[in-house]
C-alpha positions in Angstrom: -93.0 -159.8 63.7 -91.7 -163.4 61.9 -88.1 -162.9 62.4 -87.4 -160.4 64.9 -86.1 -160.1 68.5 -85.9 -157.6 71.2 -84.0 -157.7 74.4 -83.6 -155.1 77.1 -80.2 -153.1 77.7 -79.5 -150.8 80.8 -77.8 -148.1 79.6 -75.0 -145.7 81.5 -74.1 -142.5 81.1 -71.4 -140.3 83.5 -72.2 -136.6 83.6 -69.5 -134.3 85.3 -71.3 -131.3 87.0 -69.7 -128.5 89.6 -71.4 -126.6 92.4 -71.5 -123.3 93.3 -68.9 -122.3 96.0 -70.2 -123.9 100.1 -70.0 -121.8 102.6 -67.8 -122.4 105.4 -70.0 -124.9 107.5 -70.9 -127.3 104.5 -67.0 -126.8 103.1 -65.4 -127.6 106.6 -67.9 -131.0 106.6 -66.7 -132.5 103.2 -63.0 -131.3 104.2 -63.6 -133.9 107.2 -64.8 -136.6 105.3 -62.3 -136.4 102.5 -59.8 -136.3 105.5 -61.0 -139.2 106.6 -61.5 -141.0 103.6 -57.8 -140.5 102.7 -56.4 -141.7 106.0 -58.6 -145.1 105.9 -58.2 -145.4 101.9 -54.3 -145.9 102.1 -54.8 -148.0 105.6 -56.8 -150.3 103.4 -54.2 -150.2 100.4 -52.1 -151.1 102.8 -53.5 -154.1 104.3 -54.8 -155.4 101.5 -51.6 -155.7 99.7 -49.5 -157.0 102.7 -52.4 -159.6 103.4 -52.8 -160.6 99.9 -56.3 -159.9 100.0 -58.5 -160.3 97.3 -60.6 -157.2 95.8 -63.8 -158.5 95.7 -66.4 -156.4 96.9 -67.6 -159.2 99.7 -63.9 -159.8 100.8 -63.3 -156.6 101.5 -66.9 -155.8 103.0 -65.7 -159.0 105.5 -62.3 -157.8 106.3 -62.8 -153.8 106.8 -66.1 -152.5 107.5 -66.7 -153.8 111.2 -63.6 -152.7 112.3 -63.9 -149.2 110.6 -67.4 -149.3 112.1 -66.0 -149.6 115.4 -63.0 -147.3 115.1 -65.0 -143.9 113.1 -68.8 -144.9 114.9 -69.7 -141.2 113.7 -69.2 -141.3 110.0 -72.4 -142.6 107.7 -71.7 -146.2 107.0 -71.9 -145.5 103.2 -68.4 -143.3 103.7 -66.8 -146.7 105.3 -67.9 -148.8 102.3 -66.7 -146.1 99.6 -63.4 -146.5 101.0 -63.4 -150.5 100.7 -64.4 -149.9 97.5 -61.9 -147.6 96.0 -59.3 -149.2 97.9 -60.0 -152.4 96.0 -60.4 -150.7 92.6 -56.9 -148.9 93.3 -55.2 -152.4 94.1 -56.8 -154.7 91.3 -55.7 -151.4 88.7 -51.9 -151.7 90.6 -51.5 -155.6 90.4 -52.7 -155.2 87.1 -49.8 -152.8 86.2 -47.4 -154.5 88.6 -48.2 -157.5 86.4 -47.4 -155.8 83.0 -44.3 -154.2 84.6 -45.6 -150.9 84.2 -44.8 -149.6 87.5 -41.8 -149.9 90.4 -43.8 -149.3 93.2 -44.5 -151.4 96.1 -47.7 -149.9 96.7 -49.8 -147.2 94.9 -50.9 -143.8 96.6 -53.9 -142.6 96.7 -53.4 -138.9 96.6 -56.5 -137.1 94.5 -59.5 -137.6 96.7 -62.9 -138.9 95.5 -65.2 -139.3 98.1 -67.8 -142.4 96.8 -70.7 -143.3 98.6 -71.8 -146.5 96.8 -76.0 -146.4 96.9 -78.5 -143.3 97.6 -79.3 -144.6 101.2 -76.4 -141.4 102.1 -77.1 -139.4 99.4 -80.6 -137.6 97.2 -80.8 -135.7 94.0 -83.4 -133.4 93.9 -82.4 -132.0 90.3 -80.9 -128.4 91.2 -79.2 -130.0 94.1 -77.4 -132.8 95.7 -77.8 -133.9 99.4 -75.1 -136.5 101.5 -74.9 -137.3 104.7 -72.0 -136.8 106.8 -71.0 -136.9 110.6 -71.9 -133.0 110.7 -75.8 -133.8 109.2 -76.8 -133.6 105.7 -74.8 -131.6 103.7 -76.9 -129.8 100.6 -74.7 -128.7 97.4 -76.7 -126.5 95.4 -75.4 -127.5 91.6 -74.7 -126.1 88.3 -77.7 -127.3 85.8 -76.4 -128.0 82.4 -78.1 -128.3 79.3 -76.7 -132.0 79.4 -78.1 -132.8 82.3 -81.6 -131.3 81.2 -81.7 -133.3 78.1 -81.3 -136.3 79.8 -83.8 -136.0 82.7 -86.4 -135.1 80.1 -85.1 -138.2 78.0 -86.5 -140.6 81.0 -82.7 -141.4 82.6 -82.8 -141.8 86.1 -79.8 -141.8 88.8 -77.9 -144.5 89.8 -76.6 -145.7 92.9 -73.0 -144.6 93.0 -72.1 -140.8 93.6 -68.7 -139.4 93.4 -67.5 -136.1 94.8 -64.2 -133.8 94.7 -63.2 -131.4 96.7 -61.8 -128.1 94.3 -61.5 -125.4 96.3 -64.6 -124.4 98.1 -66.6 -125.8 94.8 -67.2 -129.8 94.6 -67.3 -131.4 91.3 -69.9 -133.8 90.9 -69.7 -137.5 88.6 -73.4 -138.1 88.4 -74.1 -141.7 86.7 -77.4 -141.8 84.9 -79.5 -145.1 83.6 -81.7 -145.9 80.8 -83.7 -149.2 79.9 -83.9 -149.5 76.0 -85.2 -152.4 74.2 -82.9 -153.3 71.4 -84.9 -155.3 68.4 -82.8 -157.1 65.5 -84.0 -158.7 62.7 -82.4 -162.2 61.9 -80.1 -162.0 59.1 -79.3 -158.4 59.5 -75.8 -157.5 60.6 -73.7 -155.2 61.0 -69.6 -156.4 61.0 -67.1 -154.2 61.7 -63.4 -154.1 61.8 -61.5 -151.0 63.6 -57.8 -150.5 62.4 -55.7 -147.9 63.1 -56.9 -145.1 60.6 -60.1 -146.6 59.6 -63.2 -148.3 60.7 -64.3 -150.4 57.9 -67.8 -151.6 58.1 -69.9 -154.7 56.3 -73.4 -154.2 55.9 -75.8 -157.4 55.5 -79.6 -157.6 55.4 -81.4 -160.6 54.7 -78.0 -162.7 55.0 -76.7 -160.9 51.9 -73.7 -158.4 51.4 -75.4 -155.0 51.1 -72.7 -152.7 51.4 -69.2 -151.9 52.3 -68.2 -149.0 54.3 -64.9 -147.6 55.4 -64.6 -144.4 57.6 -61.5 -143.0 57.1 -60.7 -142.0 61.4 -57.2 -141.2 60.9 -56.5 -141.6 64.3 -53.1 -143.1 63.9 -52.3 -140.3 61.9 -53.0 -137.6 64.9 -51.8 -139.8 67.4 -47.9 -139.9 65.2 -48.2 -135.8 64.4 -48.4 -135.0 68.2 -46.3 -137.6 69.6 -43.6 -135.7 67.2 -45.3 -132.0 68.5 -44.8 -133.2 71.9 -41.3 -134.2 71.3 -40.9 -130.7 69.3 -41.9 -128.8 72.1 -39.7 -130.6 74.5 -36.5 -130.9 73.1 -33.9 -129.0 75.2 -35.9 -128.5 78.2 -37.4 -130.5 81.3 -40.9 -131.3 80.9 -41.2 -130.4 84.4 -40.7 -126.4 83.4 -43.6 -124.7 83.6 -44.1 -123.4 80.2 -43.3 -126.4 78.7 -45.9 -128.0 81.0 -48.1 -125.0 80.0 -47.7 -125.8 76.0 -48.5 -129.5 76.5 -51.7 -129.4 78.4 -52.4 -127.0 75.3 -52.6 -130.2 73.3 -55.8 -131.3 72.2 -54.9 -135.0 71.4 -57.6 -136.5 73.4 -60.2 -134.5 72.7 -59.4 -134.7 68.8 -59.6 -138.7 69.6 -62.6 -138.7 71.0 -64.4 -136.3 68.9 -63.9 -138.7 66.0 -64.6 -141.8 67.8 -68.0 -140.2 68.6 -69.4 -139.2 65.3 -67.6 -142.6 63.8 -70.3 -144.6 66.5 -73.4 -142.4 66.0 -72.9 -143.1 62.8 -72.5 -146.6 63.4 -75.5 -146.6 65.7 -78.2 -144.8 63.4 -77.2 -147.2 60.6 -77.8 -150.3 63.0 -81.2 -148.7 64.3 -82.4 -148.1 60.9 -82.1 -152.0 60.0 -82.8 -153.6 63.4 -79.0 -154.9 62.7 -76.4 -157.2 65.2 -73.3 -155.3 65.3 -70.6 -158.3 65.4 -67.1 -155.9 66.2 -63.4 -158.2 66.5 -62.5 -158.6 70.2 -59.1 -156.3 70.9 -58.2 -156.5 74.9 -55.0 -155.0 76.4 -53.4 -157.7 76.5 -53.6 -158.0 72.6 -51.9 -154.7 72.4 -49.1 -155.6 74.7 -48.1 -159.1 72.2 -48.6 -156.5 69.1 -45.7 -154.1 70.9 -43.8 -156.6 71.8 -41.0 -156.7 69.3 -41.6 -153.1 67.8 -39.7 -149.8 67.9 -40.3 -147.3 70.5 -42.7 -145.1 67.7 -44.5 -147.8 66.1 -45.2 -149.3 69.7 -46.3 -146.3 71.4 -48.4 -145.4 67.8 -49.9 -149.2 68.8 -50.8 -148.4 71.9 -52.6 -145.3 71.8 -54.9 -147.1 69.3 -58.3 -146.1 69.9 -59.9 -149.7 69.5 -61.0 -150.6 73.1 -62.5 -147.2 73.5 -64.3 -147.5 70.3 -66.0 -150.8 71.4 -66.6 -149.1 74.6 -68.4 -146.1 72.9 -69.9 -148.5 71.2 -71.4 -151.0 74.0 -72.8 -148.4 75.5 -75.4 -147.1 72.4 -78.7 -148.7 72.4 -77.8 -151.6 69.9 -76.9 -155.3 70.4 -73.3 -155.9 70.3 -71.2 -159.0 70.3 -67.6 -159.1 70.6 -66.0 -162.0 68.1 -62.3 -163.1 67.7 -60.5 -161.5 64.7 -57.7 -163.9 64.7 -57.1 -164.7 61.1 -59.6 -162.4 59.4 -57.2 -160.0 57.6 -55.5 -163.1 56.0 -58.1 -165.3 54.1 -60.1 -165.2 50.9 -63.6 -164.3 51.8 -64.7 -166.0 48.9 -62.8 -168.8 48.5 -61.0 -169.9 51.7 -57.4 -169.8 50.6 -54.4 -167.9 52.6 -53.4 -164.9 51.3 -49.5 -163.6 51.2 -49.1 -161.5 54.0 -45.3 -160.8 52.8 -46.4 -159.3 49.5 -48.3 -156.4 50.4 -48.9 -153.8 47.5 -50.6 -150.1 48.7 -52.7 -147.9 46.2 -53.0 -144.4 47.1 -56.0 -142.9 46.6 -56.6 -138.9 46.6 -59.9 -137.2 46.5 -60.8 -133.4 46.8 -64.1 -132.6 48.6 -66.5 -130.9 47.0 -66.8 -127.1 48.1 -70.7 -127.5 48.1 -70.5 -130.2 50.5 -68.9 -128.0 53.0 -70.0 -126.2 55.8 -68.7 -123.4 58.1 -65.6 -121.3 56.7 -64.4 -123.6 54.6 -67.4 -123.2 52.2 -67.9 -119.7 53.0 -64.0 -118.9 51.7 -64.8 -121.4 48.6 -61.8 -123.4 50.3 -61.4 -127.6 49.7 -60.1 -130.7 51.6 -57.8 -132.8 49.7 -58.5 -136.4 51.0 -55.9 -139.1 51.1 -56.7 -143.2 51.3 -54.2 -145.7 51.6 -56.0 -149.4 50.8 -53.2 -151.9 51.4 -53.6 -155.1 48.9 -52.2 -159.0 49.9 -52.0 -161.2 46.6 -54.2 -164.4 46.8 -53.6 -166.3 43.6 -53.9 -164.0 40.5 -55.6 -161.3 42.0 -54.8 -158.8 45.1 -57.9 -158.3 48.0 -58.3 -155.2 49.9 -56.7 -155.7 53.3 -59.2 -154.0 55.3 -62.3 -154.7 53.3 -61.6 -158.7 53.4 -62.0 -158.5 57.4 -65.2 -157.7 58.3 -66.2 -160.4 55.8 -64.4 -162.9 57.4 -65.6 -162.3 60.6 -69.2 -162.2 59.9 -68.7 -165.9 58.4 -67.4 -166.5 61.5 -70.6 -165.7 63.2 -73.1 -167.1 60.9 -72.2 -169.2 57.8 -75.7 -168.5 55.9 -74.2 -165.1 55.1 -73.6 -164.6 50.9 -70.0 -162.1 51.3 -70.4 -161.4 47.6 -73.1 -159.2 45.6 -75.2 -161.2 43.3 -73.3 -160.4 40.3 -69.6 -161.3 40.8 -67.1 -160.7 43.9 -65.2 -158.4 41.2 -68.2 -155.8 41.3 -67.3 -155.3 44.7 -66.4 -151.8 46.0 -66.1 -150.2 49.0 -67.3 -146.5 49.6 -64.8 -144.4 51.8 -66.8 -141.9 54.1 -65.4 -138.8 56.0 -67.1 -140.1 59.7 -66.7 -136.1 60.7 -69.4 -134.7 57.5 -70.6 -138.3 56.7 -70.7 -138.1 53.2 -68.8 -140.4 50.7 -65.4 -139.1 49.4 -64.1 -142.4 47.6 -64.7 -145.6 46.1 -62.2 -148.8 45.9 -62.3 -151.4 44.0 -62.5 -154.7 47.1 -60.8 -157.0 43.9 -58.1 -155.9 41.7 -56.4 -157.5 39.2 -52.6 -157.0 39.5 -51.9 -155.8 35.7 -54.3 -153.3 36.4 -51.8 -150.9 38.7 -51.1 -147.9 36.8 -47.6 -146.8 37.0 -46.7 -144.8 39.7 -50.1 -145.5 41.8 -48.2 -148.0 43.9 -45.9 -149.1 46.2 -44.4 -152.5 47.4 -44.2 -152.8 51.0 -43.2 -156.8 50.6 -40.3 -158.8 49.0 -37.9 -157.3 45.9 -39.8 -157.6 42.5 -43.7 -157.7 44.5 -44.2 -154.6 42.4 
């Protein structure tokens, strides 16, 4: 097919399953091993961080496993090289932190114990059951099948090499990684560019090098991560957080799981849009370290609202769907005229708000049942550039597709001024909103909105 590629993508998924309770012989067997895994773990830790070793696997292999070999000649070789291995991951995450001066320690602990046999040589998978080798024989844990699990043995995903196990009472939870080969077809001139912010995901849509459509999924996730930053501090003024109850009321919070739930359906929706045109997703680059410079200078809300940002886990999510990715620097891209190059005045920001009401009909579960609505509210933030004002967030993803490839048109054939942007609600997926990408600044209404720049930006 003239203009079309394919490539192949191993793809990972994690699966957490538990076991039904061992009896005593299999229990006491892992209880020895995760004993002993615990004793040479922090040995490691420790060596490696007075030596000044580095973490890589090879190093470590080198420096540990023929004297462990020696010293524990009963335990399944695989054991010894788990313990290599999370010791190094343990001390590349700690230098890491030491180096961002987010911790005092001299050396981290390794209390929580995963046992992780690196490859199935000490370990099978027979599909109701587990088996791993330990210095009492092979141990069988008899698991729990989930549906998950199910689903994806009859999709074609296969185990990989790496098993972890934990110890909860006389159960054993189970981290199971699965793989998948997928190949991912894109058609040239199709992309997908995307820009994550911190209560949107705004999303340019090109086929055939030309502007299709603008999308913007309203996430909100700065939003939720603000309301139970304050719920948290609600719930713990006047008491230590170290009382039970309070304790009891905060792992109440569903925080993450709110997160997460809106990343998810933001991607798949993301995905099944790139699948359907054989697209390249282009997404702007956003590491940890870009975080740390944009908290730098801020207060103690706004930086911790910053840093619960959702954006590396989003590309994440995203990386991990079977669709070609490419990570891009989005220095610069919320800044410059899309359509003709000039700097826009980041000082003289104007904000429309925008309020919608859902349509009953379009409702499902109670709320349509009681005849009840969803007010919506969108915030599009405007920067002047000459006589007109561009949408902040819009303007991005346009900018950094030209980055990419300079054949694309970022303009519909009419004018750039027919450009809109259609707001969608990522948790239904339908459209709640349209704004106008171009606006004229005489065309503000009185009262619709609000100068966050200079005195008399209005």
């Amino acid at each position: 097919m003239r203009g079309w590629s394919g490539v192949l993508k191993t793809l990972e998924r994690t699966i957490k399953l538990e076991s039904d309770p061992l009896n005593e012989w299999k229990y006491r067997a892992l209880r020895e091993v995760e004993e002993y895994q615990r004793k040479i773990v922090n040995e490691m830790i420790d060596v490696i961080i007075s030596e000044g070793l580095p973490t890589t696997r090879k190093r470590l292999h080198e420096r540990f496993y023929s004297h462990y070999k020696e010293r524990y000649p009963f335990l399944p070789s695989r054991v010894i090289e788990g313990a290599y291995i999370t010791a190094g991951r343990i001390v590349k995450s700690f230098r890491e932190r030491k180096r961002r001066g987010l911790t005092r320690k001299d050396k981290p602990e390794y209390e929580r114990v995963t046992i992780t046999i690196p490859n199935m040589v000490n370990w099978r998978f027979d599909r109701a059951s587990i088996s791993v080798l330990t210095h009492k024989g092979w141990v069988e844990i008899p698991l729990r099948v989930t549906n998950q699990l199910i689903r994806y043995l009859y999709e074609g995903w296969s185990v990989s090499q790496e098993l972890k196990l934990r110890l909860v009472g006389r159960k054993v939870l189970v981290w199971l990684t699965l793989e998948k080969e997928v190949e991912v077809g894109t058609r040239e001139g199709n992309y997908i560019s995307i820009d994550v912010n911190e209560n949107n995901v705004t999303v340019a849509i090109f086929e055939g090098f030309k502007l299709k459509e603008l999308r913007r999924y309203e996430t909100g996730l700065g939003r939720i991560v603000v309301n139970y930053s304050l719920r948290r501090e609600e719930i713990a003024r006047g008491n230590s957080t170290k009382d039970e109850l309070v304790k009891k009321k905060l792992r109440g919070l569903r925080e993450r799981k709110r997160k997460i739930d809106v990343l998810r359906k933001t991607v798949k929706r993301i995905t099944d849009l790139a699948r359907s045109l054989n697209a390249k997703v282009i997404v702007g680059k956003f590491s940890s370290r870009a975080k740390e410079k944009m908290g730098g200078d801020k207060s103690a809300r706004l930086r911790h609202r910053i840093h619960q940002w959702s954006v590396i886990k989003f590309v994440e999510m995203l990386k991990s769907q079977p669709i070609d990715v490419e990570e891009v620097s989005e220095s610069y891209t919320s800044s410059v005229d899309p359509f003709g190059g000039g700097k826009l005045k980041k000082g003289r920001q104007v904000v429309e708000r925008v309020v919608r009401v859902f349509n009953p009909y379009l409702m499902t579960g109670p709320a349509h049942e009681g005849g009840g609505i969803k007010v919506f509210k969108v915030n599009a933030r405007y920067l002047e550039g000459g006589g007109v004002l561009l949408e902040r967030d819009s303007i991005a993803p346009l900018n950094l597709m030209r980055k990419v490839d300079g054949r694309v048109v970022v303009f519909p054939s009419t004018s750039p001024s027919d450009l809109r942007v259609t707001v969608y609600d990522p948790l239904r997926g339908v459209p709640v909103a349209e704004l106008e990408v171009i606006k004229s600044k005489e065309r503000f209404r009185h009262g619709q909105t609000r100068s966050l720049g200079a005195p008399g930006t209005r």
